[in-house]
C-alpha positions as CSV (number, residue, x, y, z in Angstrom):
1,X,-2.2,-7.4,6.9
2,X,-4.1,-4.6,8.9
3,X,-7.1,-6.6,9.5
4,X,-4.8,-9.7,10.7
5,X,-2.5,-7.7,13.5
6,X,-5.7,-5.7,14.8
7,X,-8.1,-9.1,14.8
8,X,-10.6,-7.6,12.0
9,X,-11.0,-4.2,13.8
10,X,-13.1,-2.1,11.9
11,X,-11.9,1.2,13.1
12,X,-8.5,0.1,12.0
13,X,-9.2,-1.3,8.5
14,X,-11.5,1.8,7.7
15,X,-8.1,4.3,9.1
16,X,-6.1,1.7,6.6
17,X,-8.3,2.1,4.0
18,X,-8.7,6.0,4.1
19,X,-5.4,5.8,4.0
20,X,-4.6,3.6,1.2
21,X,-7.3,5.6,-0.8
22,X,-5.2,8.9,-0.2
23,X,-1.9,7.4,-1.5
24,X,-4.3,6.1,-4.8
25,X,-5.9,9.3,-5.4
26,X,-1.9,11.2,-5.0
27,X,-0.4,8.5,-7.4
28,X,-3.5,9.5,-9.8
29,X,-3.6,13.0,-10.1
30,X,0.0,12.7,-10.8
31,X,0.2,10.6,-13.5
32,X,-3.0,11.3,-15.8
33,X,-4.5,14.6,-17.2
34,X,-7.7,13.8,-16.4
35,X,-8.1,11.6,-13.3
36,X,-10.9,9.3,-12.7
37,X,-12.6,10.5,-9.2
38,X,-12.5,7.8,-6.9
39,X,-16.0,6.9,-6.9
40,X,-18.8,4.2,-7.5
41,X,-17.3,1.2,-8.7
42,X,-13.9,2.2,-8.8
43,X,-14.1,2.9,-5.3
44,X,-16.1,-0.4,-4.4
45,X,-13.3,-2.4,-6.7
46,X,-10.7,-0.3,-4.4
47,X,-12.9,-1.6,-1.4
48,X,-12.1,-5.2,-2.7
49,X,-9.0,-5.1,-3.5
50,X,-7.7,-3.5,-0.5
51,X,-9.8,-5.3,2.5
52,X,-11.6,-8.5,1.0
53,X,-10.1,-9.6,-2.4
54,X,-7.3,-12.2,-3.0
55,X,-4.5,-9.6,-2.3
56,X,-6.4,-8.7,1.3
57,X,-6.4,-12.3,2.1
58,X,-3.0,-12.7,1.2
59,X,-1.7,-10.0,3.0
60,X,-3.9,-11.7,6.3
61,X,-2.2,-15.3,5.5
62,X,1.5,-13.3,5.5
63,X,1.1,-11.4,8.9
64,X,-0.9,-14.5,10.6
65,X,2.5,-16.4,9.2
66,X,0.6,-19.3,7.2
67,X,1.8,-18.2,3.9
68,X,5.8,-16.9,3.6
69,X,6.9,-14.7,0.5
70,X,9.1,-17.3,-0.6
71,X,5.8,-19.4,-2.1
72,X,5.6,-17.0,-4.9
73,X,2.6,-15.0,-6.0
74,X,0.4,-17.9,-7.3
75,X,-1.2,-19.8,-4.8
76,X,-3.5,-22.4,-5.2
77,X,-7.1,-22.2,-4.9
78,X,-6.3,-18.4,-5.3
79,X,-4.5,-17.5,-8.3
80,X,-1.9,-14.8,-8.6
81,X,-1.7,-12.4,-6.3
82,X,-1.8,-9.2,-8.2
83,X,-0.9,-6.4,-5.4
84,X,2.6,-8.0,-5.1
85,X,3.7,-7.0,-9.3
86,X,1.5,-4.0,-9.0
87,X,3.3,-2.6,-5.6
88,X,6.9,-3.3,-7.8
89,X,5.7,-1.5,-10.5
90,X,4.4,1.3,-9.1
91,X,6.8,2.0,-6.5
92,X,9.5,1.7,-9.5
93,X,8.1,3.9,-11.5
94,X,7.3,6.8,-8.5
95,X,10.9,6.2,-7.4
96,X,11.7,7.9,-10.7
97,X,13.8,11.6,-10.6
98,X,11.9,12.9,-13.2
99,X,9.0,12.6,-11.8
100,X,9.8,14.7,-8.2
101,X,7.5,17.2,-6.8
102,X,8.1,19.3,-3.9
103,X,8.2,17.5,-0.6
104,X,5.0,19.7,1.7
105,X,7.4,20.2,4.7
106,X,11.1,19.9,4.0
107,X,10.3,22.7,0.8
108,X,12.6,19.6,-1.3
109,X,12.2,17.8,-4.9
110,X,11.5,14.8,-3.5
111,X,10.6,11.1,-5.7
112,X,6.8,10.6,-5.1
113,X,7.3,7.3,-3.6
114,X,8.6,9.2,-0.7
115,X,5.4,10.8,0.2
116,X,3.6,7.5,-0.4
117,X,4.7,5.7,3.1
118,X,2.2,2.7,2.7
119,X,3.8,1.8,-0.9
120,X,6.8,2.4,0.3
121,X,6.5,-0.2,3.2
122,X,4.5,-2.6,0.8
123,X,7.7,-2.6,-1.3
124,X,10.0,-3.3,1.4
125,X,8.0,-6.1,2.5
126,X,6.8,-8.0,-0.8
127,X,9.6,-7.0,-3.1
128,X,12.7,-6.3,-0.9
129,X,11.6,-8.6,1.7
130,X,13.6,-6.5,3.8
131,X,11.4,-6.1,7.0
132,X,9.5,-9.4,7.1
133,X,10.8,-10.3,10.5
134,X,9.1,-6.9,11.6
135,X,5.9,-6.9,9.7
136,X,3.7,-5.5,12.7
137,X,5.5,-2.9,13.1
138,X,6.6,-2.5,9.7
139,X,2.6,-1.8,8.5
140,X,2.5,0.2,11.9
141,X,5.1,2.4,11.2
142,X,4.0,3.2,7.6
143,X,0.1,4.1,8.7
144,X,2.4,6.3,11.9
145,X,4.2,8.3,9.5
146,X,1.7,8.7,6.8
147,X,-0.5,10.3,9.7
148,X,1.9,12.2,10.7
149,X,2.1,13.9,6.8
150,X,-1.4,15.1,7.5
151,X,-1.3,16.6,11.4
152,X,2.3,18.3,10.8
């Protein structure tokens, strides 16, 4: 979506992607012992999926408004478009009270999907379908406040 509302800027994709990457490595070092770095081919499979796989192009098709949620996540001459179920599920399971941990600036138990704004905007748009009308400023507003997590 990124690379279709900034017409393929790199400097924005690579700001995306660090940021997508951050939200991963959170979600991983909560729920495993012993997490995986994100390295090597994890992190060139992370490359793919996020900024030229099947879920990137989909995510281009949605903001450029040639593909609408409503045609499902099998498309044809692309298969299914895992991100959408994986974005459910994971946004599910961090939405979870047992799993809270302490929010870095309100000093709160807070569910992890709140400190996970680009999730939590990826749920609202493919699951909830709540913000499609707004999608650039939807993905704008999630990359906003996630950067506004680090400077505070």
């Amino acid at each position: 979506m990124v690379a279709a509302l900034t017409n393929e800027s790199a400097t924005s994709k690579s700001v995306y992607f660090a940021h997508c990457t951050s939200e991963m490595i959170f979600i991983t070092h909560l729920l495993t012992e012993q997490p995986e770095k994100l390295a090597g081919p994890l992190l060139a499979d992370t490359y793919v999926t996020l900024l030229k796989g099947r879920n990137a192009w989909y995510g281009q098709m949605l903001a450029k408004g040639e593909l609408r949620l409503d045609m499902g996540d099998s498309i044809k001459g692309k298969g299914m478009i895992q991100g959408i179920s994986a974005v459910g599920a994971f946004y599910e399971l961090l939405s979870q009270p047992s799993l809270s941990v302490l929010h870095p600036e309100e000093n709160k138990q807070v569910a992890p999907a709140e400190l996970c704004p680009i999730l939590k905007r990826l749920y609202r748009i493919l699951i909830k379908r709540s913000v499609i009308s707004l999608l650039p400023f939807s993905i704008w507003l999630a990359l906003l406040t996630l950067t506004m997590y680090r400077v505070l």
